[in-house]
C-alpha positions in Angstrom: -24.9 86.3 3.5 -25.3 90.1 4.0 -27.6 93.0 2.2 -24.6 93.4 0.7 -24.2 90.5 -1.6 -28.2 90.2 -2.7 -29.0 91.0 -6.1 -32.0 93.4 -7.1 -34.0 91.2 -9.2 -37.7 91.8 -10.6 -40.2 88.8 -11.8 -40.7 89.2 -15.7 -43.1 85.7 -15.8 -45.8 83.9 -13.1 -46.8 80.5 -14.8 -48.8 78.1 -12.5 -47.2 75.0 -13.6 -49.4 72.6 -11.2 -52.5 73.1 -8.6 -49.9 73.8 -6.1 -46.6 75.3 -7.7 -46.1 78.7 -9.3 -43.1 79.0 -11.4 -41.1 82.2 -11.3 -39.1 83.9 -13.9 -36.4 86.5 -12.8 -34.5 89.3 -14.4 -31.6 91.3 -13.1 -32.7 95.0 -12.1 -29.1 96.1 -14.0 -25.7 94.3 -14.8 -26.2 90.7 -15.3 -26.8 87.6 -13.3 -24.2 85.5 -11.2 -22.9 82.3 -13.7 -24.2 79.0 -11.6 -23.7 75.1 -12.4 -26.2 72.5 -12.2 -28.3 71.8 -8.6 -28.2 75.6 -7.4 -30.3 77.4 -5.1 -30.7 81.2 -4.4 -32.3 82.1 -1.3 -35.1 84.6 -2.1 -35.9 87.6 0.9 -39.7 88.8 1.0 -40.2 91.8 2.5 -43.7 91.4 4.3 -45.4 93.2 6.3 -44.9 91.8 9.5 -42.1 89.7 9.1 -39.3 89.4 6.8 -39.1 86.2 4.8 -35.9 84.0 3.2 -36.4 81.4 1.4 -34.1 78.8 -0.6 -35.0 77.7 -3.9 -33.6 75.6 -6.4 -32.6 77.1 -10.0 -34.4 75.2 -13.0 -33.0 77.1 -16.0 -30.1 75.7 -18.0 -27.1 76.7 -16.5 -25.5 77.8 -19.7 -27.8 80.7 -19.9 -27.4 83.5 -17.1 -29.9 85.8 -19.2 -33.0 84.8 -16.4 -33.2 82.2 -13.5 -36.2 80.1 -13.2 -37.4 78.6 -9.6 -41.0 77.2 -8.4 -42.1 77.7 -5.3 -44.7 74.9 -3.7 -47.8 76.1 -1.7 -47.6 74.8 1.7 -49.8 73.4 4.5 -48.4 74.8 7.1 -46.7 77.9 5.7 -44.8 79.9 7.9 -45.2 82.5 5.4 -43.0 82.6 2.5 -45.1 80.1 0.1 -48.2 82.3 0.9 -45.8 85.4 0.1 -44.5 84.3 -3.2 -47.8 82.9 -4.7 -50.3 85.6 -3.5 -48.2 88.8 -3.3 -45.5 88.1 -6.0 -46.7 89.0 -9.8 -44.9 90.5 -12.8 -43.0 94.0 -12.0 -42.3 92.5 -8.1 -38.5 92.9 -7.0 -37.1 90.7 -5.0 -33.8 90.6 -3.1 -31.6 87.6 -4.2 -28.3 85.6 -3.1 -25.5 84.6 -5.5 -26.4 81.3 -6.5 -24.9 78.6 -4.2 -24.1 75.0 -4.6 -24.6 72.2 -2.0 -26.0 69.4 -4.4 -23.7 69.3 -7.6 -23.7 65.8 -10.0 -21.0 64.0 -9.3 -19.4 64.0 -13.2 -16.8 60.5 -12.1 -20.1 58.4 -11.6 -20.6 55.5 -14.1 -24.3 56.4 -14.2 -26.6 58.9 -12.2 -30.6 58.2 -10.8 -32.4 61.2 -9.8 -35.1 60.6 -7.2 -37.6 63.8 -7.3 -40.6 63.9 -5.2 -43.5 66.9 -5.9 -41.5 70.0 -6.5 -38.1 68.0 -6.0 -38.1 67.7 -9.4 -36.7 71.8 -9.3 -33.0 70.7 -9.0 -32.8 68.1 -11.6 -34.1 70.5 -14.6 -31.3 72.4 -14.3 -29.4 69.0 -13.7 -31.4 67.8 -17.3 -29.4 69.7 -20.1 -26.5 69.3 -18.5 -26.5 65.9 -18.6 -27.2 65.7 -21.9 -24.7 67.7 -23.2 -22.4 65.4 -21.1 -23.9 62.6 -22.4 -23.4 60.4 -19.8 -26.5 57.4 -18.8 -28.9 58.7 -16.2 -32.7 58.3 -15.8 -34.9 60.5 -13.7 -38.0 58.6 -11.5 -40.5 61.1 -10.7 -43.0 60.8 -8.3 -46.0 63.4 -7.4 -50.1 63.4 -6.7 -51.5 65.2 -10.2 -53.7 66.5 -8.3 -51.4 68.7 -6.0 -48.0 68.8 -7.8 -46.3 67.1 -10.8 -45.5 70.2 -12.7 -43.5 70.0 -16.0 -44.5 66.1 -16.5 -45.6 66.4 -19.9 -42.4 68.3 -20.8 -40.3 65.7 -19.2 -41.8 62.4 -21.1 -41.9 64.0 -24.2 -38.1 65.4 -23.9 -36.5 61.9 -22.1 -38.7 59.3 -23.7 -37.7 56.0 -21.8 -35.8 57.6 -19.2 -38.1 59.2 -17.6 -40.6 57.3 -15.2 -43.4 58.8 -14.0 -45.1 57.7 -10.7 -49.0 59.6 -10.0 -49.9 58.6 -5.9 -53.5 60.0 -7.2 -53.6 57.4 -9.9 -52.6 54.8 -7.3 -48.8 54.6 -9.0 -46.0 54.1 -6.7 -41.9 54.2 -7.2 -40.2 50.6 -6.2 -37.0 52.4 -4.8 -35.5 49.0 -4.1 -36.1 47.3 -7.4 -35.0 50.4 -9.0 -31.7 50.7 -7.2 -31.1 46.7 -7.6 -31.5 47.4 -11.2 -28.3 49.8 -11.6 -24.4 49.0 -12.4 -21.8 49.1 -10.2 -20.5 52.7 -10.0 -24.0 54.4 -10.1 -24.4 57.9 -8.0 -28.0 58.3 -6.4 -29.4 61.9 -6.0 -32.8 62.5 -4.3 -35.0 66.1 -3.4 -37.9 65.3 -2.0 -39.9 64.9 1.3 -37.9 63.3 4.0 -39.5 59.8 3.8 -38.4 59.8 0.4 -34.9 60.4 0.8 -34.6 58.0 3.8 -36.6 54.9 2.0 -33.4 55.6 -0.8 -30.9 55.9 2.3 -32.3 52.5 4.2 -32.3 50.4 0.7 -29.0 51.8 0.6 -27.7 50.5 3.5 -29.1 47.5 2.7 -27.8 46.8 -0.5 -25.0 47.7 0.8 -24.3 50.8 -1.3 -21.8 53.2 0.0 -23.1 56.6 1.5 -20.8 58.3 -0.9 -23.0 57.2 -3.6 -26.3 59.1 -1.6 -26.1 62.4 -2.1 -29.9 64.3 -1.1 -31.4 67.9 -0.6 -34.5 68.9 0.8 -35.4 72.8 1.9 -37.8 71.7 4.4 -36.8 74.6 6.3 -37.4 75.2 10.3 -40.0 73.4 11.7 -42.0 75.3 15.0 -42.0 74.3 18.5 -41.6 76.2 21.7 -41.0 79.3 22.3 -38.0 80.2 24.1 -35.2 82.8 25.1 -32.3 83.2 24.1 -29.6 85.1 25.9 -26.4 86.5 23.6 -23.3 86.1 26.4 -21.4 88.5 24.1 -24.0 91.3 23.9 -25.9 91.3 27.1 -29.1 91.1 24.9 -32.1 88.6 25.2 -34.5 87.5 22.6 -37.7 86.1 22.3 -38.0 83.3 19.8 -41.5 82.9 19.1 -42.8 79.1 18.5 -42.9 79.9 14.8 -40.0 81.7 14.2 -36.8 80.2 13.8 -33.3 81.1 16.0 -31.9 82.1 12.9 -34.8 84.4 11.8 -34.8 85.6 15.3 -31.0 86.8 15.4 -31.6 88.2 12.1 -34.2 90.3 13.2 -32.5 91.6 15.4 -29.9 93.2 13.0 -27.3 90.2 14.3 -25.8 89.2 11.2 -25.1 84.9 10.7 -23.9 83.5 7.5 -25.5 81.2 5.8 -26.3 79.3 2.5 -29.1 76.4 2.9 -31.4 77.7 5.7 -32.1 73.7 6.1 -29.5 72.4 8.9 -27.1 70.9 5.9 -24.5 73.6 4.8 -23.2 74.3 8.6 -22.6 77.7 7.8 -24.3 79.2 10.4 -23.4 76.9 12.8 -23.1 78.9 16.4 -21.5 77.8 19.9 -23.9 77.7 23.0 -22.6 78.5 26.4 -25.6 77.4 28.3 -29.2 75.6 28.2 -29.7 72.1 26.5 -29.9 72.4 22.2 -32.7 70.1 20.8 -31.2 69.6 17.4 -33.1 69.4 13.8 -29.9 69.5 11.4 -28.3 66.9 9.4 -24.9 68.6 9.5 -23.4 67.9 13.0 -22.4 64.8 14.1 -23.4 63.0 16.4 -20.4 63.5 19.0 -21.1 67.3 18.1 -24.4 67.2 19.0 -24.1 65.4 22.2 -21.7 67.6 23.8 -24.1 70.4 23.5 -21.9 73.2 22.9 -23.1 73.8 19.2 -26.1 74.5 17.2 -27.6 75.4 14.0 -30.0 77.9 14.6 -31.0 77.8 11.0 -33.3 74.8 12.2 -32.9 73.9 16.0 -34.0 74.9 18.9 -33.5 75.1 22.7 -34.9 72.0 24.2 -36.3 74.0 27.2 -37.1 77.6 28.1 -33.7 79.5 27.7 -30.5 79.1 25.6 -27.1 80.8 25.7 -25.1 81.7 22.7 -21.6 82.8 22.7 -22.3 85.7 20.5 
């Protein structure tokens, strides 16, 4: 993704939708906005003072209606920065810098029947998912899981709108999601689709396996982005440059930075756009795109999300 390709949009609507999610509403500057299909993300650039910011968020509007797009963005913990950007510097009148719309987490339209898993602001996917279902109208029921206290924005909405297929699961209220009963409970033919925290998406993986369920049925997306660890150098065999990649900046946001231009679509370790070949220095990898051959030879990485495992790493760049 270059400057190039971003759109100029500005926010025309903040709603806090939950203790901890702010809903945005954007608006193209001029011309109109890119058509998109159902599980979409944009990846949003924030222009901060210190540091630049890219996040990707999910699109939660109708896909049928290109007029505005609609994403919430979750406060974080441990924020590297773009949460805290969006919900304390972003109001009505901000512009923002967008990318086209990009898919990695489409419904699979032969399944027999769809389950969405959503965990907290997971649930961002499957609205746009919603509509289209319906129109479609194909079986599917959505099991929603939050704390009421932190998250489960747009719960209300959701019950009134689905009626019996929607469940609702509240951790604060001491109400928990039975993955395995739940997957036990479908046809033959059934597509599974979980966003959510990691240990959501692997308890649906592990029952799974163990129902024996193919992996073709799993499909999953979480925008966890990069996690921090050590800093390290990293030495561009192409460019006789070095940089510094501090231990909470990612190699990805470090070569960009640096004006060094990688594409890229999820920012997560699952697209394997960026992916990058390393000449020297050992790779500890985060992403859930290589495979396992790949990531024991060493000679790749995804600096969207991994790191060097030591003090120095060579790129082929």
């Amino acid at each position: 993704m270059s400057v190039i390709d971003q759109m100029s949009v500005v926010v025309t609507a903040v709603k806090q939708v939950a203790p901890m999610i702010k809903e945005f509403t954007l608006e193209p500057l001029e011309g109109q906005l890119t058509p998109f299909s159902p599980g979409a993300h944009v990846v949003v650039t924030m222009a901060g003072t210190e540091s630049t910011y890219r996040n990707a968020y999910s699109l939660m509007s109708d896909p049928q209606d290109n007029s505005q797009y609609r994403i919430a963005v979750r406060l974080q913990e441990t924020s590297r920065g773009g949460s805290v950007y969006m919900h304390q510097q972003v109001e009505v009148g901000t512009q923002l810098k967008i990318s086209p719309p990009s898919n990695l987490f489409a419904p699979q339209w032969m399944a027999k029947k769809h389950v969405l898993f959503a965990g907290g602001v997971g649930i961002t996917p499957f609205l746009s998912y919603l509509p289209a279902l319906q129109r479609q109208q194909v079986p599917f029921e959505l099991h929603y899981m939050y704390r009421s206290q932190q998250t489960g924005a747009y719960r209300i909405e959701l019950t009134e709108s689905l009626a019996d297929r929607c469940h609702c699961y509240d951790a604060d209220q001491g109400n928990r999601c039975d993955v395995s009963a739940v997957m036990s409970a479908q046809p033959l033919g059934t597509h599974f689709y979980i966003c959510g925290p990691e240990s959501l998406i692997e308890a649906v993986q592990t029952t799974a396996d163990e129902m024996g369920i193919p992996p073709s049925a799993i499909h999953w997306e979480a925008f966890a982005g990069a996690k921090p660890g050590q800093p390290f150098v990293v030495e561009l065999s192409g460019r006789g440059v070095e940089l510094d990649v501090a231990a909470d900046s990612s190699l990805l946001e470090a070569l960009e930075a640096a004006d060094i231009k990688i594409p890229n679509l999820c920012r997560a370790g699952v697209c394997g756009q960026c992916v990058c070949d390393v000449a020297g220095g050992e790779v500890e990898h985060r992403d859930s795109y290589l495979s396992d051959t790949e990531k024991q030879s060493g000679r790749v990485i995804m600096p969207c999300v991994s790191r060097a495992a030591g003090e120095r790493l060579v790129l082929d760049i």
